[in-house]
BAZA-969707 format. One record per residue (C-alpha): z, x, y; residue number from 1. Coordinates in pm, 1 decimal. Example, Ala and Ser with C-alpha at 12.3 -4.5 7.8 and 13.67 -1.06 7.14 Angstrom:
BEGIN
<node><up>780.0</up><east>1230.0</east><north>-450.0</north><num>1</num></node>
<node><up>714.0</up><east>1367.0</east><north>-106.0</north><num>2</num></node>
# end
This chain:
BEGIN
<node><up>2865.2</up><east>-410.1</east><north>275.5</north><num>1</num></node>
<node><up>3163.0</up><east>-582.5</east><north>54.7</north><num>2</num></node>
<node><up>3385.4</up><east>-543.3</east><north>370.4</north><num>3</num></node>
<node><up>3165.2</up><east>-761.4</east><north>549.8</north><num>4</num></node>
<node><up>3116.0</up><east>-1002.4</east><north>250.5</north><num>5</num></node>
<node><up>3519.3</up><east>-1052.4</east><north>219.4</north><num>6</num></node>
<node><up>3571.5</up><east>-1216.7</east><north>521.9</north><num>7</num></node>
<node><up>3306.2</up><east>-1451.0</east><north>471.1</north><num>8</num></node>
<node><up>3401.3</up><east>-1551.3</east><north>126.7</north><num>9</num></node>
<node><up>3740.8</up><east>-1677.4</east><north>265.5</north><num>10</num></node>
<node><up>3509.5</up><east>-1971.9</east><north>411.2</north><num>11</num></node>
<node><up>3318.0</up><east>-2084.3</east><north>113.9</north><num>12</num></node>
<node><up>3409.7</up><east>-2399.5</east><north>-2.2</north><num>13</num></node>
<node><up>3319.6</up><east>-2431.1</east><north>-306.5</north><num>14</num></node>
<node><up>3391.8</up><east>-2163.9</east><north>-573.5</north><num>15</num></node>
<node><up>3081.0</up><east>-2143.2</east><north>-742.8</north><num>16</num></node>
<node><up>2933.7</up><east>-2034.3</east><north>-398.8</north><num>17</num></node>
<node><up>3132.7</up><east>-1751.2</east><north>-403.0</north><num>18</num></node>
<node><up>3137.9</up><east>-1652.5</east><north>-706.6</north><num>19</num></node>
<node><up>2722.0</up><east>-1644.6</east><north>-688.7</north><num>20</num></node>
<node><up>2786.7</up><east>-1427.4</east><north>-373.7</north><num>21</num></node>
<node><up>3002.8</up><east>-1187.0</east><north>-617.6</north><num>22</num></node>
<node><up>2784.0</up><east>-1165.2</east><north>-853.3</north><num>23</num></node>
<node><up>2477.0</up><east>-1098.1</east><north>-608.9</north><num>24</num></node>
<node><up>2697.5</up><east>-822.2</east><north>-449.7</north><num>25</num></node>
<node><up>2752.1</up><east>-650.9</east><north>-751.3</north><num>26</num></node>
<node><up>2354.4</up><east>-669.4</east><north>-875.7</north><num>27</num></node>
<node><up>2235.8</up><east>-519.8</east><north>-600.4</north><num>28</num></node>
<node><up>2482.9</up><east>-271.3</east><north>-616.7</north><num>29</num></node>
<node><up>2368.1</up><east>-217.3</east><north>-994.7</north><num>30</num></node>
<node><up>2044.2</up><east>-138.1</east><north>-896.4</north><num>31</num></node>
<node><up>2136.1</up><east>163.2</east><north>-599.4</north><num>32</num></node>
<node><up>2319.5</up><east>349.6</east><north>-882.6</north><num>33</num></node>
<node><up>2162.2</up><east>602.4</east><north>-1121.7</north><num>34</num></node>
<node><up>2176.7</up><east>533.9</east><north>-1479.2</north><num>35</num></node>
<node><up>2400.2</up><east>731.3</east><north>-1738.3</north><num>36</num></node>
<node><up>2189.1</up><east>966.2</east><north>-1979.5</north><num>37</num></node>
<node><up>2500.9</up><east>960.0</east><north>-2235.8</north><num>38</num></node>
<node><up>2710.9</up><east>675.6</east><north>-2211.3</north><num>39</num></node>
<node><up>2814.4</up><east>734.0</east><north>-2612.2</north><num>40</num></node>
<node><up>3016.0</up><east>1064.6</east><north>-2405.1</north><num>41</num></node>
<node><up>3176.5</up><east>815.7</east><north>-2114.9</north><num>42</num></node>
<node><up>3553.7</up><east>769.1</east><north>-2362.9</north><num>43</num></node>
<node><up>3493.0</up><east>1164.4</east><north>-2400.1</north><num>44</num></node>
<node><up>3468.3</up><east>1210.1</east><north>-2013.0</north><num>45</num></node>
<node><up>3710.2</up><east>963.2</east><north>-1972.6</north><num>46</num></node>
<node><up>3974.2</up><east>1159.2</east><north>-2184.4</north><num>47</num></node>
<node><up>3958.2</up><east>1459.9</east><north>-1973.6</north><num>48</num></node>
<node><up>3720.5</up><east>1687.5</east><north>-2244.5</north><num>49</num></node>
<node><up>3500.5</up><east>1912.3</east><north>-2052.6</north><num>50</num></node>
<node><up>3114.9</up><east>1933.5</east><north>-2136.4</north><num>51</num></node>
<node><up>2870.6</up><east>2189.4</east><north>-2070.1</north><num>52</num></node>
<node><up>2514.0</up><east>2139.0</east><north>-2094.3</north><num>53</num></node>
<node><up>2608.2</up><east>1800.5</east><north>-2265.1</north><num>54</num></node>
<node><up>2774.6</up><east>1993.9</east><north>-2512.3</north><num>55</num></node>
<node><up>3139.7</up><east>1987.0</east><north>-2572.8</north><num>56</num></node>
<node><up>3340.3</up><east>2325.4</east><north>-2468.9</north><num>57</num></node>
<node><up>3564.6</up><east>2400.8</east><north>-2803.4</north><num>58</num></node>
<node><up>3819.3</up><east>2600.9</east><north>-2686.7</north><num>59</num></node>
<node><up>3882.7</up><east>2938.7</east><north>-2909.4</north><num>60</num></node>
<node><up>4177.9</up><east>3150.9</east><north>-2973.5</north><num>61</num></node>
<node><up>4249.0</up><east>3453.7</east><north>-2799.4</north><num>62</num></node>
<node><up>4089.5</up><east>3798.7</east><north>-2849.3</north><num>63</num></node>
<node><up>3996.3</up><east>4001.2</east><north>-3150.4</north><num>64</num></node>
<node><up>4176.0</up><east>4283.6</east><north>-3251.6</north><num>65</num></node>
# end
């Protein structure tokens, strides 16, 4: 759908035009995608920590003797 949009934003005149376009674009967009259930984790995820069951995995050291 943006693919399609590109080429005809080359031909709008005037810039708020095209910037409404944009904006539509990404709205309808917003609405196809499911909502986070924890975005407070998204730096967490972001960082590379792994979760399981929304629960942070704390690594621990080796075995007991």
């Amino acid at each position: 759908m943006l693919r399609l949009r590109t080429g005809a934003a080359k031909r709008f005149k005037k810039v708020a035009n095209a910037t409404m376009l944009i904006w539509r674009v990404l709205r309808v967009g917003e609405s196809r995608f499911r909502r986070l259930d924890a975005p407070e984790l998204l730096a967490d995820v972001y960082e590379g920590r792994r979760f399981a069951d929304g629960k942070p995995i704390t690594r621990t050291s080796g075995k007991v003797a």
